[in-house]
Structure formats: structure tokens, C-alpha cells
C-alpha positions as CSV (number, residue, x, y, z in Angstrom):
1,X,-16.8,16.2,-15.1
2,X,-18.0,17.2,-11.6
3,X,-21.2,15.3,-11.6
4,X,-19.4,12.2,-13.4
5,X,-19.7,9.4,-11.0
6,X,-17.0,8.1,-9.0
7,X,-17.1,5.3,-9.9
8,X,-16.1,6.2,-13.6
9,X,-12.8,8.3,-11.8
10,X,-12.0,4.8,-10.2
11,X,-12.0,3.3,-14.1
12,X,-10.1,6.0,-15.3
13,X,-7.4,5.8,-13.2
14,X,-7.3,2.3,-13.1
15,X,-6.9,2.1,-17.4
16,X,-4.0,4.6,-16.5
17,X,-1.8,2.9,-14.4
18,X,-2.6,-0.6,-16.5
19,X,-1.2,1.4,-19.4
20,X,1.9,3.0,-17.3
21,X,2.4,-0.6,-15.5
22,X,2.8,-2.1,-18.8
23,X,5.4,0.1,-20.4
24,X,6.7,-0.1,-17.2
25,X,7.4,-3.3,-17.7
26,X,8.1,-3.6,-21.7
27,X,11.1,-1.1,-20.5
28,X,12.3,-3.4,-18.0
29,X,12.2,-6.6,-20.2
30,X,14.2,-4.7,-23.0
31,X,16.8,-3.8,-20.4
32,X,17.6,-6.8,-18.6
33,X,19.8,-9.7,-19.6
34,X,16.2,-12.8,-21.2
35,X,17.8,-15.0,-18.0
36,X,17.1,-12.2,-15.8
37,X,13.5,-11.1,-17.1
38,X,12.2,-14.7,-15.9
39,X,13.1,-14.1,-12.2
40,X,11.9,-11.0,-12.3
41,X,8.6,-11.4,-13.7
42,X,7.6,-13.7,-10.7
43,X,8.8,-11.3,-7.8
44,X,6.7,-8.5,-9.4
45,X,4.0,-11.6,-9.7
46,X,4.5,-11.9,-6.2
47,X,4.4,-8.5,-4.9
48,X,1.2,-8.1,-6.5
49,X,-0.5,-11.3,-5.5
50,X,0.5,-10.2,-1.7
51,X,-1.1,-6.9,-2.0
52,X,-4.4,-8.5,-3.9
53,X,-4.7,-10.8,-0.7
54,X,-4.2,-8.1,1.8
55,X,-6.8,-6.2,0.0
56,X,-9.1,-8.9,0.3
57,X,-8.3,-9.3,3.5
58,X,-9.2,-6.2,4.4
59,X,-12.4,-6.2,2.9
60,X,-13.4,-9.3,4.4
61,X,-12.8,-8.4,7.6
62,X,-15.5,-6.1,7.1
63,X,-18.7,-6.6,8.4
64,X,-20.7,-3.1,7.6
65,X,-20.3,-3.9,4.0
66,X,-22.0,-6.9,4.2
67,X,-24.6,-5.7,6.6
68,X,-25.7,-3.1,4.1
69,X,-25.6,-5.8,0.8
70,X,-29.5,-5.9,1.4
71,X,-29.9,-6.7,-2.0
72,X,-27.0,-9.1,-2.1
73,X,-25.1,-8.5,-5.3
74,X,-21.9,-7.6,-3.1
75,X,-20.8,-11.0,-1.5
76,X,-21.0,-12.6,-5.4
77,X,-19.4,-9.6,-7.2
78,X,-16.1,-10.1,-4.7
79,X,-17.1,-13.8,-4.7
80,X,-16.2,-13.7,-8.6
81,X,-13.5,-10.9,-8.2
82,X,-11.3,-13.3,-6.0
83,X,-12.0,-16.6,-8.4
84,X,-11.0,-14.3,-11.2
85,X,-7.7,-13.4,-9.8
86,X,-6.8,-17.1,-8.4
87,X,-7.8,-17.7,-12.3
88,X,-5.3,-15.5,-13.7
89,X,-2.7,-16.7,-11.2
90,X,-3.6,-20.5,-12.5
91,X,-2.7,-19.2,-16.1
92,X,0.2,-17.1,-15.0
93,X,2.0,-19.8,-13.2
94,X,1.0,-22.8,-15.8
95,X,2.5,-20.5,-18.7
96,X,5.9,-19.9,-16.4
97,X,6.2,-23.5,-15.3
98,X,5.2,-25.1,-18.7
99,X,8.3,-25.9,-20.7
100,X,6.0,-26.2,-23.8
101,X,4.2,-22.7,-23.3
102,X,7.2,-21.2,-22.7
103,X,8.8,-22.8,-26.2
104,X,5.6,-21.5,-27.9
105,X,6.0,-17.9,-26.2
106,X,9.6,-17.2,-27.3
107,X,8.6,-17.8,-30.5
């Protein structure tokens, strides 16, 4: 696995600690009170939103990465990155605030 790229280490770990992050959370859910599982769904929401914008903070601020895009497929990839997570934070919060996805969820 030496000459695998590092890219594909970056993937790996990443399906990893989706998998751990998940169970993670199925525990937590099965050992809190349903009244408490709502409030703390949207502070770990929260948490992870602020670390997603201080990441793309970060990378914004810098200008070497853009500088060496010469071919300019970097500037749309985190162009579509960033819609896709203010998508998913759309459809989080529409599915917590939504009386009628919620009925349809505890179902």
C-alpha cells in the first residue's frame, strides 16, 4: 500500500470515522431521554457546521492554491463543495423545523 496514492489514505480514513461517527451517535440516541436527542442533535449540528466554515475559511484565505489552479478545476470543485454542505444544512434544518417531516420521521 506504499505507492497507493494519498489521496486514497484521505478516503479511507474518512469512510472510517463516517462509520465510527455514526454509531457514535446511534449509541447516544439509544441512551438519552427522545426529548433530549432533539437538542442534542442540533449542538453536534452546530459544532460541525462551525468547524466546516473555519475550514473554508482557512482555505480561502489562501492564495498559493489558487495561484497554482492553472488549469482551474480547484476554485469550482470547493465552489461545489461549499453549495453542497449549505445544501445539506438546508435539508438538515427543514427536516428539524418541519412539524410534518418530523411526524413522518418518528414513524
Amino acid at each position: 500500500m506504499k505507492d497507493d496514492p494519498p489521496q486514497l489514505a484521505i478516503i479511507e480514513q474518512l469512510s472510517r470515522e463516517y462509520d465510527e461517527k455514526y454509531k457514535d451517535l446511534e449509541k447516544l440516541i439509544s441512551e438519552i431521554n427522545k426529548e433530549d436527542a432533539a437538542p442534542q442533535i442540533m449542538a453536534l449540528a452546530e459544532r460541525a457546521a462551525e468547524r466546516f466554515r473555519s475550514a473554508q475559511a482557512k482555505l480561502l484565505c489562501m492564495p498559493e492554491m489558487f495561484k497554482e489552479d492553472t488549469d482551474k478545476k480547484l476554485l469550482p470543485a470547493m465552489t461545489t463543495l461549499f453549495r453542497s454542505f449549505d445544501e445539506m444544512r438546508i435539508l438538515f434544518h427543514f427536516l428539524s423545523d418541519n412539524e410534518s417531516c418530523k411526524k413522518i420521521m418518528s414513524e
